[in-house]
mmCIF entry with sequence, helices, sheets and N, C-alpha, C, O atoms, coordinates in Angstrom:
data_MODEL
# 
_entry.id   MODEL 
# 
_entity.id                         1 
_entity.type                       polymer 
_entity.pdbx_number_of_molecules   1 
# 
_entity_poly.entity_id                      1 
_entity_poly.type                           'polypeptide(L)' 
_entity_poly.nstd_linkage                   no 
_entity_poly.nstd_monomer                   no 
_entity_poly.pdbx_seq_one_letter_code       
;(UNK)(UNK)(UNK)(UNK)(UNK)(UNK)(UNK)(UNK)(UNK)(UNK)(UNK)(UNK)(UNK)(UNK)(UNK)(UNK)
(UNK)(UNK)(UNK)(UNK)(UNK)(UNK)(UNK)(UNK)(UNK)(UNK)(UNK)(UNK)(UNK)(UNK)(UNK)(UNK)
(UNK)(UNK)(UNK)(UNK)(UNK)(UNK)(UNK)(UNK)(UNK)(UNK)(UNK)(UNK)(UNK)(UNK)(UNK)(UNK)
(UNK)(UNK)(UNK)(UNK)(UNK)(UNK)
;
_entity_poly.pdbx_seq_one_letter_code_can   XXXXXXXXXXXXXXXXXXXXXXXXXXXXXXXXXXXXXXXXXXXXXXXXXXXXXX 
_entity_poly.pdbx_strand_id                 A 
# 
loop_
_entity_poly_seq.entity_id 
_entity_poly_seq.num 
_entity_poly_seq.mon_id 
_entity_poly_seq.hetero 
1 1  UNK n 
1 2  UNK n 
1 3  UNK n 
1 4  UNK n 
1 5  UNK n 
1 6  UNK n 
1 7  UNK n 
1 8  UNK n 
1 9  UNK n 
1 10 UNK n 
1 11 UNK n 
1 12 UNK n 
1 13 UNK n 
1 14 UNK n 
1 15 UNK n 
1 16 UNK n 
1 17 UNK n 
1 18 UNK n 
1 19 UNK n 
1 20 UNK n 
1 21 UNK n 
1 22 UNK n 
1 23 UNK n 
1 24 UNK n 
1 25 UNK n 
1 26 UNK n 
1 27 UNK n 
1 28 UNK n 
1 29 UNK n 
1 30 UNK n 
1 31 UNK n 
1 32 UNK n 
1 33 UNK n 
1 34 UNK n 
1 35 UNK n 
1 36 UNK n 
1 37 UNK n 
1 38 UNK n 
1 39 UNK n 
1 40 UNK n 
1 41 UNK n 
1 42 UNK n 
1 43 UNK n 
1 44 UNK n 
1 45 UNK n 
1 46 UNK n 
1 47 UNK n 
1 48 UNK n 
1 49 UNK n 
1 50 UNK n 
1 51 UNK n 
1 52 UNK n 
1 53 UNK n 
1 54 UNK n 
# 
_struct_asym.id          A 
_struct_asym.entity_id   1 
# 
loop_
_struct_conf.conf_type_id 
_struct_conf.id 
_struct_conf.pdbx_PDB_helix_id 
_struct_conf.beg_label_comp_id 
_struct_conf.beg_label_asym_id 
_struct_conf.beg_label_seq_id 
_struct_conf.pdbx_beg_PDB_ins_code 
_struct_conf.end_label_comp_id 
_struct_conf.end_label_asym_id 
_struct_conf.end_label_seq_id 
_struct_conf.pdbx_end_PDB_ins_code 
_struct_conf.beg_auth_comp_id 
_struct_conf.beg_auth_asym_id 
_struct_conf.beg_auth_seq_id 
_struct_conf.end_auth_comp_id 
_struct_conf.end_auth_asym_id 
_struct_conf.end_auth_seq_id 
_struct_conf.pdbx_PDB_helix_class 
_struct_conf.details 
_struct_conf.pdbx_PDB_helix_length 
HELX_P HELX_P1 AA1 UNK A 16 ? UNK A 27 ? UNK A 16 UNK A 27 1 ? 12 
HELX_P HELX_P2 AA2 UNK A 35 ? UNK A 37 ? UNK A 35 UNK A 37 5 ? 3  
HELX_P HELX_P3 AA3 UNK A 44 ? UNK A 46 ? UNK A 44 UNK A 46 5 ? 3  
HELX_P HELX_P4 AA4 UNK A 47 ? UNK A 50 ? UNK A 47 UNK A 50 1 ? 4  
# 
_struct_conf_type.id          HELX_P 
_struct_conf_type.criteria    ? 
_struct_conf_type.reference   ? 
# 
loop_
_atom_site.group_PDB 
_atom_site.id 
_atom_site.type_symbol 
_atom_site.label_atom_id 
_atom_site.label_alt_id 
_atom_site.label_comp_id 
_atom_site.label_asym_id 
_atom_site.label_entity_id 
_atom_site.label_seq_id 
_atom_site.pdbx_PDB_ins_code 
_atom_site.Cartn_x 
_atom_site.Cartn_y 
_atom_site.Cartn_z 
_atom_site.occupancy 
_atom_site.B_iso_or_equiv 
_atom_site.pdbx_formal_charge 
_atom_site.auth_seq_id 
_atom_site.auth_comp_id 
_atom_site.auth_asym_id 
_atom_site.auth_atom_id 
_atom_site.pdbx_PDB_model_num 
ATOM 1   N N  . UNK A 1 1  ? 0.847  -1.182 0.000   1.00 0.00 ? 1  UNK A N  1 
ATOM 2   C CA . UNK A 1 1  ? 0.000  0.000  0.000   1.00 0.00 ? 1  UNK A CA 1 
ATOM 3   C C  . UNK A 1 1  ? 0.898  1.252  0.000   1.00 0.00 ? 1  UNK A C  1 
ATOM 4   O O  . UNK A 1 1  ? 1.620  1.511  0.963   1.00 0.00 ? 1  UNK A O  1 
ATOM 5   N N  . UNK A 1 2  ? 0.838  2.004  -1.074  1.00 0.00 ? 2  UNK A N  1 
ATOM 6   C CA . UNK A 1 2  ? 1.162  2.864  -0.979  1.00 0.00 ? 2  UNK A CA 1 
ATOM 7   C C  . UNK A 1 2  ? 1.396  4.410  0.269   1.00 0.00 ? 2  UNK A C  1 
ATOM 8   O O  . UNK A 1 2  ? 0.336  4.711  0.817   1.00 0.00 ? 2  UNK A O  1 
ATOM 9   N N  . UNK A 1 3  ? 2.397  5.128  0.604   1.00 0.00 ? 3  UNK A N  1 
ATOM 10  C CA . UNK A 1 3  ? 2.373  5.429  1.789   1.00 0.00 ? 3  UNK A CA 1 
ATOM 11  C C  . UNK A 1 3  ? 1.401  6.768  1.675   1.00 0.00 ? 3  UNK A C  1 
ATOM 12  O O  . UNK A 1 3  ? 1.092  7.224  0.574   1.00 0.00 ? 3  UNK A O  1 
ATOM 13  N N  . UNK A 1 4  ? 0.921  7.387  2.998   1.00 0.00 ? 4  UNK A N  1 
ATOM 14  C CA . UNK A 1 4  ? 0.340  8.446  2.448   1.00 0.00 ? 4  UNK A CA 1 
ATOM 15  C C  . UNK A 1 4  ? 0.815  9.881  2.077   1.00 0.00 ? 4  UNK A C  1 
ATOM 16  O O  . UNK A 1 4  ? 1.834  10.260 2.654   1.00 0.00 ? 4  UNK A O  1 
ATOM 17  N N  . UNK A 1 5  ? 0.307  10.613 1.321   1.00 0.00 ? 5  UNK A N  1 
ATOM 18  C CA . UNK A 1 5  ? 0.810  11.760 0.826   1.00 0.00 ? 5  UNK A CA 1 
ATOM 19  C C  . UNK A 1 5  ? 1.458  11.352 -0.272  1.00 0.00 ? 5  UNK A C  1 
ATOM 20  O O  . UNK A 1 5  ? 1.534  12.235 -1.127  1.00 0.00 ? 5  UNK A O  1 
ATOM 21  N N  . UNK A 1 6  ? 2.145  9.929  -0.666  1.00 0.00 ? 6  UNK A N  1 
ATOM 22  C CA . UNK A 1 6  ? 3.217  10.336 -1.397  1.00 0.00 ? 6  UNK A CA 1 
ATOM 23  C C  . UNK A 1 6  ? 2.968  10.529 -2.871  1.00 0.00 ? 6  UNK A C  1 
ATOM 24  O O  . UNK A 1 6  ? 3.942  10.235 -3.564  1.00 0.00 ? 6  UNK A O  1 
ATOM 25  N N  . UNK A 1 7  ? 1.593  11.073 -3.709  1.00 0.00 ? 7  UNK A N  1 
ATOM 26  C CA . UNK A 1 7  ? 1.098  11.137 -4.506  1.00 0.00 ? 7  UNK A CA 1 
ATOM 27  C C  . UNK A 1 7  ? 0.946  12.452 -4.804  1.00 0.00 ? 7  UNK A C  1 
ATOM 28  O O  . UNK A 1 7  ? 0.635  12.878 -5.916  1.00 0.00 ? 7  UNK A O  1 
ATOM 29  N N  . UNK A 1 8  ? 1.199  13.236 -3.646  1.00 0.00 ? 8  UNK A N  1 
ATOM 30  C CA . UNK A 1 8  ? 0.402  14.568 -3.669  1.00 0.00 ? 8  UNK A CA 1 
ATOM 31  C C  . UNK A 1 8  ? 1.184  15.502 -4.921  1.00 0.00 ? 8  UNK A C  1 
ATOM 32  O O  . UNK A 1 8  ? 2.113  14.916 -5.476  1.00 0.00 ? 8  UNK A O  1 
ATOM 33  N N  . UNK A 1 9  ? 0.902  16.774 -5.356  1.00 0.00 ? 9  UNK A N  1 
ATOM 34  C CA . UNK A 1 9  ? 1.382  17.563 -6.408  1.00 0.00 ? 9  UNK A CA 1 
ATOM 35  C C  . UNK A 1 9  ? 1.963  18.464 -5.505  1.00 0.00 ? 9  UNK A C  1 
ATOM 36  O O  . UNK A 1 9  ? 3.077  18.968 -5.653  1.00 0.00 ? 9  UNK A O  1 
ATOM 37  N N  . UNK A 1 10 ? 1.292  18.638 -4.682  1.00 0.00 ? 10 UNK A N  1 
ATOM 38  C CA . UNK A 1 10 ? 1.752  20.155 -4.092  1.00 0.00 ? 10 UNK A CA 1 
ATOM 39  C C  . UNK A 1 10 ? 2.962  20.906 -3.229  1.00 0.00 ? 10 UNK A C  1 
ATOM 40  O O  . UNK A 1 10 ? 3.509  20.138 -2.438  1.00 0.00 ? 10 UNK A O  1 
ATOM 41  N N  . UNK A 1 11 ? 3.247  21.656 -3.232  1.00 0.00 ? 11 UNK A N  1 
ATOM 42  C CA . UNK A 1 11 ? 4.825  22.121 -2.561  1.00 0.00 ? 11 UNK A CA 1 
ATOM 43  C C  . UNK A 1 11 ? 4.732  21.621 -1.657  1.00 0.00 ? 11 UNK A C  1 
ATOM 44  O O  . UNK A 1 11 ? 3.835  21.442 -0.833  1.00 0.00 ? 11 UNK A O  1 
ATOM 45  N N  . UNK A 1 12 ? 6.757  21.072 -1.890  1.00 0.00 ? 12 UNK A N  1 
ATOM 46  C CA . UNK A 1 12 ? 7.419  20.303 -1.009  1.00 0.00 ? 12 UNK A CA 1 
ATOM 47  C C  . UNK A 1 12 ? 6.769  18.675 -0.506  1.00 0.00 ? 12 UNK A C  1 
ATOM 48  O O  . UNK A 1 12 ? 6.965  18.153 0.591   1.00 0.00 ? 12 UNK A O  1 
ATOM 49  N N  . UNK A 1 13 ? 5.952  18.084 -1.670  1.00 0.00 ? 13 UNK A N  1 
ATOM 50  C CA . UNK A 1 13 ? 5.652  17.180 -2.045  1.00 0.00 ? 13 UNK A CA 1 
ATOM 51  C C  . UNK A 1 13 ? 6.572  15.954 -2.412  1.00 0.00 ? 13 UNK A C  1 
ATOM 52  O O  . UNK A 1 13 ? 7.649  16.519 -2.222  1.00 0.00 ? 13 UNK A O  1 
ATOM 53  N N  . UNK A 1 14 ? 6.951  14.557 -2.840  1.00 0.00 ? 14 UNK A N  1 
ATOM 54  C CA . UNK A 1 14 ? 7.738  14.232 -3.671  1.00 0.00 ? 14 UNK A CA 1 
ATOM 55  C C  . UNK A 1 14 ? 7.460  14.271 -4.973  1.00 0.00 ? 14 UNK A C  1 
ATOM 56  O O  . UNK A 1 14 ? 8.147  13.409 -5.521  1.00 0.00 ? 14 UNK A O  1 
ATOM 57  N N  . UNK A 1 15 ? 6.871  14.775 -5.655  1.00 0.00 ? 15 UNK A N  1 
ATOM 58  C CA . UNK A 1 15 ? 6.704  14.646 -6.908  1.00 0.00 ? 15 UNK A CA 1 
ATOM 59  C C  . UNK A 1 15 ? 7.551  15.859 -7.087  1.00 0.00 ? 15 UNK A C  1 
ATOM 60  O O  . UNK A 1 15 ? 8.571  15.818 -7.776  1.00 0.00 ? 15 UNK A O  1 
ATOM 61  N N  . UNK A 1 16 ? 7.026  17.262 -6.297  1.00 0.00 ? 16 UNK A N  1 
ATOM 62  C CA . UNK A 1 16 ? 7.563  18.115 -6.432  1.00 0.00 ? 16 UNK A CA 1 
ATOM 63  C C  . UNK A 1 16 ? 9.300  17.807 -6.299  1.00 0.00 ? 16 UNK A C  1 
ATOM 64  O O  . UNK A 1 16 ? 10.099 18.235 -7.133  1.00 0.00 ? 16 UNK A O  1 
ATOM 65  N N  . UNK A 1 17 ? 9.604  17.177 -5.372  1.00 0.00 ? 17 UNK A N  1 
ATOM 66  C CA . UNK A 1 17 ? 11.351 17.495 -5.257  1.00 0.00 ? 17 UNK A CA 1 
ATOM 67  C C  . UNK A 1 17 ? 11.918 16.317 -6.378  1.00 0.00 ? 17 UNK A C  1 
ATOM 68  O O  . UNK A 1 17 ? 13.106 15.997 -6.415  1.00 0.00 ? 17 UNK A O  1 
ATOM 69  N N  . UNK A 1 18 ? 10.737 15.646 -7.405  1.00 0.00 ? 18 UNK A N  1 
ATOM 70  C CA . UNK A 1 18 ? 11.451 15.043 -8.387  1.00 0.00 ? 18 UNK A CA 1 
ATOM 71  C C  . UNK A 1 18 ? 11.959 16.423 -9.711  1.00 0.00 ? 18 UNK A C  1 
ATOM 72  O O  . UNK A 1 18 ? 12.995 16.669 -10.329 1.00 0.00 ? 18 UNK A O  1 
ATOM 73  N N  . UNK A 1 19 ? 10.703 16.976 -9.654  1.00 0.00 ? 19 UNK A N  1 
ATOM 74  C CA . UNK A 1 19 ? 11.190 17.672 -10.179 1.00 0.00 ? 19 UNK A CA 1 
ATOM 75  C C  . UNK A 1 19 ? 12.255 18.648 -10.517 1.00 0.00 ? 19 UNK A C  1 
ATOM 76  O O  . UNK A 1 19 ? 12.821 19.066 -11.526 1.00 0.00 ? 19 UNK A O  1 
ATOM 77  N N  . UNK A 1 20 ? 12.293 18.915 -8.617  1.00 0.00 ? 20 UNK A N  1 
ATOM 78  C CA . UNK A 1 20 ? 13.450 20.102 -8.704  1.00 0.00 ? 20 UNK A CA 1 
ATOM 79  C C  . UNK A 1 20 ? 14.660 19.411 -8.714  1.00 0.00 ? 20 UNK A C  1 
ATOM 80  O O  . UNK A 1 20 ? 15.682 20.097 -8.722  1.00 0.00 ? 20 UNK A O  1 
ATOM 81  N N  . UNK A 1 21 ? 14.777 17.988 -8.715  1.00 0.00 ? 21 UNK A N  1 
ATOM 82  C CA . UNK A 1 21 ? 15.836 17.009 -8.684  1.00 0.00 ? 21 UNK A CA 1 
ATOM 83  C C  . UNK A 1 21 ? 16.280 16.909 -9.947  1.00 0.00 ? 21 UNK A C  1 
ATOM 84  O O  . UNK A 1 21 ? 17.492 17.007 -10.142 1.00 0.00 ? 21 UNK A O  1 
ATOM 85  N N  . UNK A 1 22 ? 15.480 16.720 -10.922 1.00 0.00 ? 22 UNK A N  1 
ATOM 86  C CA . UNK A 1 22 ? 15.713 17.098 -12.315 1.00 0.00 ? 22 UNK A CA 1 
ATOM 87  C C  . UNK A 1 22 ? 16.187 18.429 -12.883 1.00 0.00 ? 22 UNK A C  1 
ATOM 88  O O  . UNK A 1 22 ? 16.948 18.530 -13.845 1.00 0.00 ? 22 UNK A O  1 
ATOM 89  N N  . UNK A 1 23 ? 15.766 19.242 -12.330 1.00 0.00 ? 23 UNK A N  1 
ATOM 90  C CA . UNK A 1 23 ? 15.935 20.568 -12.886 1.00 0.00 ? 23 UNK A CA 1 
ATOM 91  C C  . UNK A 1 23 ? 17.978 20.925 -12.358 1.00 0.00 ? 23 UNK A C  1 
ATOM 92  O O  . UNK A 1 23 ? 18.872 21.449 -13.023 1.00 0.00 ? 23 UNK A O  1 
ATOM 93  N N  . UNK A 1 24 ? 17.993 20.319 -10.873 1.00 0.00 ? 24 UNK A N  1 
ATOM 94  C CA . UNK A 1 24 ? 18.992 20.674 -10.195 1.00 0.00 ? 24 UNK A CA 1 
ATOM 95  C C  . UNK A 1 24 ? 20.555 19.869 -11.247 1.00 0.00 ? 24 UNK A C  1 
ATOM 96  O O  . UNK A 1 24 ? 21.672 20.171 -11.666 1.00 0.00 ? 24 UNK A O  1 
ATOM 97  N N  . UNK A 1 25 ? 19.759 18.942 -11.219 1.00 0.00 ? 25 UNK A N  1 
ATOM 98  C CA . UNK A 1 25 ? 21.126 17.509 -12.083 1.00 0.00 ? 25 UNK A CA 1 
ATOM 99  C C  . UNK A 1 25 ? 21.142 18.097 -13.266 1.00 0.00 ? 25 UNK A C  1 
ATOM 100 O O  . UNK A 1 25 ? 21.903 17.369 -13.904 1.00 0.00 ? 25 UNK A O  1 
ATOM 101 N N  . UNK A 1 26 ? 20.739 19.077 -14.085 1.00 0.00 ? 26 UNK A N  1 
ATOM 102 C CA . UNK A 1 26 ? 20.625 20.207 -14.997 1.00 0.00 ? 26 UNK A CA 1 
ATOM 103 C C  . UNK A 1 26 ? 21.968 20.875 -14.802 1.00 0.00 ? 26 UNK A C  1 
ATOM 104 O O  . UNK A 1 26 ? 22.735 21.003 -15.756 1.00 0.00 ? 26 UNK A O  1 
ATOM 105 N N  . UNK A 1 27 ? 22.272 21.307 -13.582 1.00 0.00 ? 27 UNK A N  1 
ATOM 106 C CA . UNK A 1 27 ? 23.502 22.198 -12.993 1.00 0.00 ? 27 UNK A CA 1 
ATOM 107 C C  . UNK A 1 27 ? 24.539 21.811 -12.276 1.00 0.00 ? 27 UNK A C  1 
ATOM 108 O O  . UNK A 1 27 ? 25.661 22.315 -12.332 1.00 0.00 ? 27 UNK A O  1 
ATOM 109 N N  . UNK A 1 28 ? 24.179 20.865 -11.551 1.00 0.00 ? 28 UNK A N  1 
ATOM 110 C CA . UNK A 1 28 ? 24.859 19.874 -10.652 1.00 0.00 ? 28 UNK A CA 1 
ATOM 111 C C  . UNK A 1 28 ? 24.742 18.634 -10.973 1.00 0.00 ? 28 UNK A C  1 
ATOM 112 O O  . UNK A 1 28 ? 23.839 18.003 -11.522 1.00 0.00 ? 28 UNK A O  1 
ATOM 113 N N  . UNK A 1 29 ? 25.953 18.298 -10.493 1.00 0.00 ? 29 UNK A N  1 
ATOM 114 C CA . UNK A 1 29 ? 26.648 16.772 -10.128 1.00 0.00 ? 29 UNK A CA 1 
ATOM 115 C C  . UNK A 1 29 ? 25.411 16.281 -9.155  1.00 0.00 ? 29 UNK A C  1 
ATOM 116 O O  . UNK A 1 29 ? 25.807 16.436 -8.000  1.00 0.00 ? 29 UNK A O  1 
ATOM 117 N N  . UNK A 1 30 ? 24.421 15.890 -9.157  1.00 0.00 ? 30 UNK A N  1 
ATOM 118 C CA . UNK A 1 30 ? 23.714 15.600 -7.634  1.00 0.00 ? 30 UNK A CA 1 
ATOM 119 C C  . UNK A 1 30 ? 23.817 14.315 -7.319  1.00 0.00 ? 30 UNK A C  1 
ATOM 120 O O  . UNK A 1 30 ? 23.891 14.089 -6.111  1.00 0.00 ? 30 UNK A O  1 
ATOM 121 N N  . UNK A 1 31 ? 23.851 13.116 -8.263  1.00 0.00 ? 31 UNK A N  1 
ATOM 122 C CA . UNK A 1 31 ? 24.517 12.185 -7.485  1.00 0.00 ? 31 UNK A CA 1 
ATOM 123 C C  . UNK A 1 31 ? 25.771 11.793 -7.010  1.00 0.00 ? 31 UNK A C  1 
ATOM 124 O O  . UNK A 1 31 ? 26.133 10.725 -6.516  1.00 0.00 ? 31 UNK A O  1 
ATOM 125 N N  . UNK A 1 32 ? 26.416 12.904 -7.254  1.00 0.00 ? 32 UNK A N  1 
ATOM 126 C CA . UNK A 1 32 ? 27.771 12.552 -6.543  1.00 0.00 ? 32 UNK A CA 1 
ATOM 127 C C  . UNK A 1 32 ? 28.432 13.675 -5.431  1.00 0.00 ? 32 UNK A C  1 
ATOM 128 O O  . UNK A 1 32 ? 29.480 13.585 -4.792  1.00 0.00 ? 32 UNK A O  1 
ATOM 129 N N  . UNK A 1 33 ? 27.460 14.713 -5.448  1.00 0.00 ? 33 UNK A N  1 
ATOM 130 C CA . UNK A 1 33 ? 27.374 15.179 -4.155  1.00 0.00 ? 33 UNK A CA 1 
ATOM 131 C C  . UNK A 1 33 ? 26.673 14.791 -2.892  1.00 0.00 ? 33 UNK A C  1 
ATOM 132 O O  . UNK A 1 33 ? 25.626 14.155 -3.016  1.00 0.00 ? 33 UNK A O  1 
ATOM 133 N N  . UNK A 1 34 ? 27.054 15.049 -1.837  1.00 0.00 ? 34 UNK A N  1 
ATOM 134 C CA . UNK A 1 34 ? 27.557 14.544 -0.531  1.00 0.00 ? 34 UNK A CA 1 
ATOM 135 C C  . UNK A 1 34 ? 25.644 15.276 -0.365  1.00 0.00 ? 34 UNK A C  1 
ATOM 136 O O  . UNK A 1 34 ? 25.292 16.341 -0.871  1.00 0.00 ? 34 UNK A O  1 
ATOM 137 N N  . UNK A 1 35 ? 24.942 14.558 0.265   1.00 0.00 ? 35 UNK A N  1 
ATOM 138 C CA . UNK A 1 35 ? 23.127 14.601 0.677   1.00 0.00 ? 35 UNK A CA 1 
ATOM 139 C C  . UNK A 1 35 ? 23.158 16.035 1.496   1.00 0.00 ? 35 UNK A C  1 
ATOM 140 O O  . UNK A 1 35 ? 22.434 17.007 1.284   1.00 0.00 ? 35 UNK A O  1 
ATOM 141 N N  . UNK A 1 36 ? 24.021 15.923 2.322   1.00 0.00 ? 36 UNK A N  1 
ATOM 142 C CA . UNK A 1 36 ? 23.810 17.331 2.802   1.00 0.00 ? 36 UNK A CA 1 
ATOM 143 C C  . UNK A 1 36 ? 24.072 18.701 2.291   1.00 0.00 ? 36 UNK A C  1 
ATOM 144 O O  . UNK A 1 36 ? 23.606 19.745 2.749   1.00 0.00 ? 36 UNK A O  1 
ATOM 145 N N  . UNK A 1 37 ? 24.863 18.564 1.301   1.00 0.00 ? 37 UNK A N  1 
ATOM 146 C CA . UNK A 1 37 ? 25.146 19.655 0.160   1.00 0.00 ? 37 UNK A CA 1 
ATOM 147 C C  . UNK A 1 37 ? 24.201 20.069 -0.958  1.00 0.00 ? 37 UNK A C  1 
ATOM 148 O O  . UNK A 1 37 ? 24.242 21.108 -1.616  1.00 0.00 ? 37 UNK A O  1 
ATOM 149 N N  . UNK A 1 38 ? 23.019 18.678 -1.079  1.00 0.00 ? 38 UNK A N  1 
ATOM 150 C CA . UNK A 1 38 ? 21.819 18.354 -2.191  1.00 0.00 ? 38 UNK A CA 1 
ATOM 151 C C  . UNK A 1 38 ? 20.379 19.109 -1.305  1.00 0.00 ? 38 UNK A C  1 
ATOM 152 O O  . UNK A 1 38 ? 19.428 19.765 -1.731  1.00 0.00 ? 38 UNK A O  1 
ATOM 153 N N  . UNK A 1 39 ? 20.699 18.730 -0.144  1.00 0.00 ? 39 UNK A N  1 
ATOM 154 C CA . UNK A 1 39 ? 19.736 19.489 0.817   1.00 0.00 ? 39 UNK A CA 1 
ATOM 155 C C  . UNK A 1 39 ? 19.599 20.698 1.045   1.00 0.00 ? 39 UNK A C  1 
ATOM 156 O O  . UNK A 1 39 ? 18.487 21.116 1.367   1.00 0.00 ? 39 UNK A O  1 
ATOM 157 N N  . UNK A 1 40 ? 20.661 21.535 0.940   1.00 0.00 ? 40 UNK A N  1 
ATOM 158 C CA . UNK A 1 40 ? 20.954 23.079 0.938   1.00 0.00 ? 40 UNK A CA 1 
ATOM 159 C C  . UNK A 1 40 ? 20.407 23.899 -0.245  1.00 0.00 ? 40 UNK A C  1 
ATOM 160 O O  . UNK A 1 40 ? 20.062 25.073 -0.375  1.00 0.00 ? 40 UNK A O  1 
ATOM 161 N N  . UNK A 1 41 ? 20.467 22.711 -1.144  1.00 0.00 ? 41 UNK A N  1 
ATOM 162 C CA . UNK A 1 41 ? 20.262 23.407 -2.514  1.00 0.00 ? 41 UNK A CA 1 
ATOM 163 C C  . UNK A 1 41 ? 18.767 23.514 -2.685  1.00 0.00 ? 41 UNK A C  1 
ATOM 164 O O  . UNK A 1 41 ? 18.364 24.361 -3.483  1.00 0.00 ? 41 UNK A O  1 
ATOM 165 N N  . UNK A 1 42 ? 17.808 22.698 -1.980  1.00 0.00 ? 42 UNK A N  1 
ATOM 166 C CA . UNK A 1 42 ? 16.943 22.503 -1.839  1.00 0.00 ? 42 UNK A CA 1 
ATOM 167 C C  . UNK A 1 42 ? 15.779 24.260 -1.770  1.00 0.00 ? 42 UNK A C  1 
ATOM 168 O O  . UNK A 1 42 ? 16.256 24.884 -0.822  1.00 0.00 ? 42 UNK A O  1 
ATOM 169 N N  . UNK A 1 43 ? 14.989 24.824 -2.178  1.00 0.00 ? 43 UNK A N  1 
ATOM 170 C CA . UNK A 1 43 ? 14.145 25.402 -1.719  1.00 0.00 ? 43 UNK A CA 1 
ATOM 171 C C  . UNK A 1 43 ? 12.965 25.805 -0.520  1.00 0.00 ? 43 UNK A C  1 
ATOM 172 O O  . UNK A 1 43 ? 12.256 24.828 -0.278  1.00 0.00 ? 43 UNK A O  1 
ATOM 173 N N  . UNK A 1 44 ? 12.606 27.026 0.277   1.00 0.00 ? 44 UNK A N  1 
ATOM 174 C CA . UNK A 1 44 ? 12.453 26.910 1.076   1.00 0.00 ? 44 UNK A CA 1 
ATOM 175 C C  . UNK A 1 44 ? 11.052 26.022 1.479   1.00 0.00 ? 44 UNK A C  1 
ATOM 176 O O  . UNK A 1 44 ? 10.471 25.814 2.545   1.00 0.00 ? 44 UNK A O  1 
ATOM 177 N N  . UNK A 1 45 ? 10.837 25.648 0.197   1.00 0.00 ? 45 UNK A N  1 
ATOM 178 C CA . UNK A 1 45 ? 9.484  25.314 0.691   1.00 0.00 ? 45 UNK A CA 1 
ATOM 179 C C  . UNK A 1 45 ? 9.506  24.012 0.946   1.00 0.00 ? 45 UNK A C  1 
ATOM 180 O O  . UNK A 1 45 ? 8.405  23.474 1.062   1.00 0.00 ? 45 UNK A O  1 
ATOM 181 N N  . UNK A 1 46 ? 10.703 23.188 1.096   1.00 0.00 ? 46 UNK A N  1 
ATOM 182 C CA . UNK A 1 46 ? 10.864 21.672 1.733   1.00 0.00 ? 46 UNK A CA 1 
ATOM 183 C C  . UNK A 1 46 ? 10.999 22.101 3.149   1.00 0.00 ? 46 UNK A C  1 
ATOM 184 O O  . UNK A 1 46 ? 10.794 21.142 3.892   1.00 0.00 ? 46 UNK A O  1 
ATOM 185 N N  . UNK A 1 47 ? 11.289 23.270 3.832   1.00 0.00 ? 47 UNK A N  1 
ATOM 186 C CA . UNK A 1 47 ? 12.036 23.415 4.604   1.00 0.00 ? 47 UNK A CA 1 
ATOM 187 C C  . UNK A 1 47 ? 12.005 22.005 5.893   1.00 0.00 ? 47 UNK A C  1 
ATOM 188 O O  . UNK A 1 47 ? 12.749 21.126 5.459   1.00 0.00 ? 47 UNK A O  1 
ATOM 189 N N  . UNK A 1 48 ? 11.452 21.619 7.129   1.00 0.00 ? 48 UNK A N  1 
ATOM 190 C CA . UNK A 1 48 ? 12.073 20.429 7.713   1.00 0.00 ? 48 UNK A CA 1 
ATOM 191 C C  . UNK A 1 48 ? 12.065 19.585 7.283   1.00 0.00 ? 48 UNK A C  1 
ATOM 192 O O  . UNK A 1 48 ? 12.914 18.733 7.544   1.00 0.00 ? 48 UNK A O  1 
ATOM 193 N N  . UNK A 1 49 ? 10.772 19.336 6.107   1.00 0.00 ? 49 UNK A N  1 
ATOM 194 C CA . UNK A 1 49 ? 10.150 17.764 5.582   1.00 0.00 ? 49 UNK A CA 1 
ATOM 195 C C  . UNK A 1 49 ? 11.814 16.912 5.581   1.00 0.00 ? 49 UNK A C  1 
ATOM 196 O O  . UNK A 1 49 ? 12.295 15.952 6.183   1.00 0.00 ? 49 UNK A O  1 
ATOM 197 N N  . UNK A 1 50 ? 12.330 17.973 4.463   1.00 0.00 ? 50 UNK A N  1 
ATOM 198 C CA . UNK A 1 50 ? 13.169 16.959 3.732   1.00 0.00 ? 50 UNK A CA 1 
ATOM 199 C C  . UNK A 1 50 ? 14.736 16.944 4.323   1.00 0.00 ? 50 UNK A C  1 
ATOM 200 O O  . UNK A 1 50 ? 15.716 16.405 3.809   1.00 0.00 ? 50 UNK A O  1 
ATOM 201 N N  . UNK A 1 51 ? 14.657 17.697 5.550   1.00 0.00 ? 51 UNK A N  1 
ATOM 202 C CA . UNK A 1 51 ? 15.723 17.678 6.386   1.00 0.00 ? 51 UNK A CA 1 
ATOM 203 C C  . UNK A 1 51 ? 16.451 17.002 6.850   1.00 0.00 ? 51 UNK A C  1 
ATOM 204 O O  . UNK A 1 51 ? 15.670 16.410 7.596   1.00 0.00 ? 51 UNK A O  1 
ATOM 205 N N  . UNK A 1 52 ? 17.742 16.400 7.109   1.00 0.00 ? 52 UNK A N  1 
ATOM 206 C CA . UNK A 1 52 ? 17.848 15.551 8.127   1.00 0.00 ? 52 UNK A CA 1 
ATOM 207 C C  . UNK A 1 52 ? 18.210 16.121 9.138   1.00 0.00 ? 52 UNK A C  1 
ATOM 208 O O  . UNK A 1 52 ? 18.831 17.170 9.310   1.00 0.00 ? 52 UNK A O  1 
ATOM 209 N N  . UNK A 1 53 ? 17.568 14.983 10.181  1.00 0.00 ? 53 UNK A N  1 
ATOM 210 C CA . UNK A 1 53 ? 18.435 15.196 11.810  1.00 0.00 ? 53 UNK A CA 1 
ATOM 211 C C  . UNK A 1 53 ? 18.935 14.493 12.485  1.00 0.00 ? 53 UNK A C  1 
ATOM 212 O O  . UNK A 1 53 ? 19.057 13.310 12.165  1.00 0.00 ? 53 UNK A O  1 
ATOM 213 N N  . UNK A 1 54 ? 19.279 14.854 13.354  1.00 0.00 ? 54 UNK A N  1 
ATOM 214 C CA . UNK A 1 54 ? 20.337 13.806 14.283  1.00 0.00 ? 54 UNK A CA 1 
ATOM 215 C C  . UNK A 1 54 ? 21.845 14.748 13.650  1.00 0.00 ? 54 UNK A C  1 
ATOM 216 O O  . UNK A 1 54 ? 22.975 14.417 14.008  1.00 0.00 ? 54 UNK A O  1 
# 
């Protein structure tokens, strides 16, 4: 079963950060930069979702 939300369109969505994932690997190296450097690049409108912590 699919999890919830993860369908949704709307900001800071995943569909949305496929996109900006695409748009970003446009300019950047993004799979071979380091996740926390891919996260920065990120827009504010992921802001904690897509955060990590610890």
């Amino acid at each position: 079963m699919p999890t919830r939300g993860a369908g949704a369109k709307g900001s800071g969505s995943p569909r949305r950060l496929a996109l900006i994932a695409n748009q970003l690997s446009l300019t950047y190296d993004i799979h071979a930069m380091p996740v926390d450097r891919f996260l920065k690049l990120l827009p504010d409108e992921f802001g904690g979702r897509w955060r990590l912590s610890g």
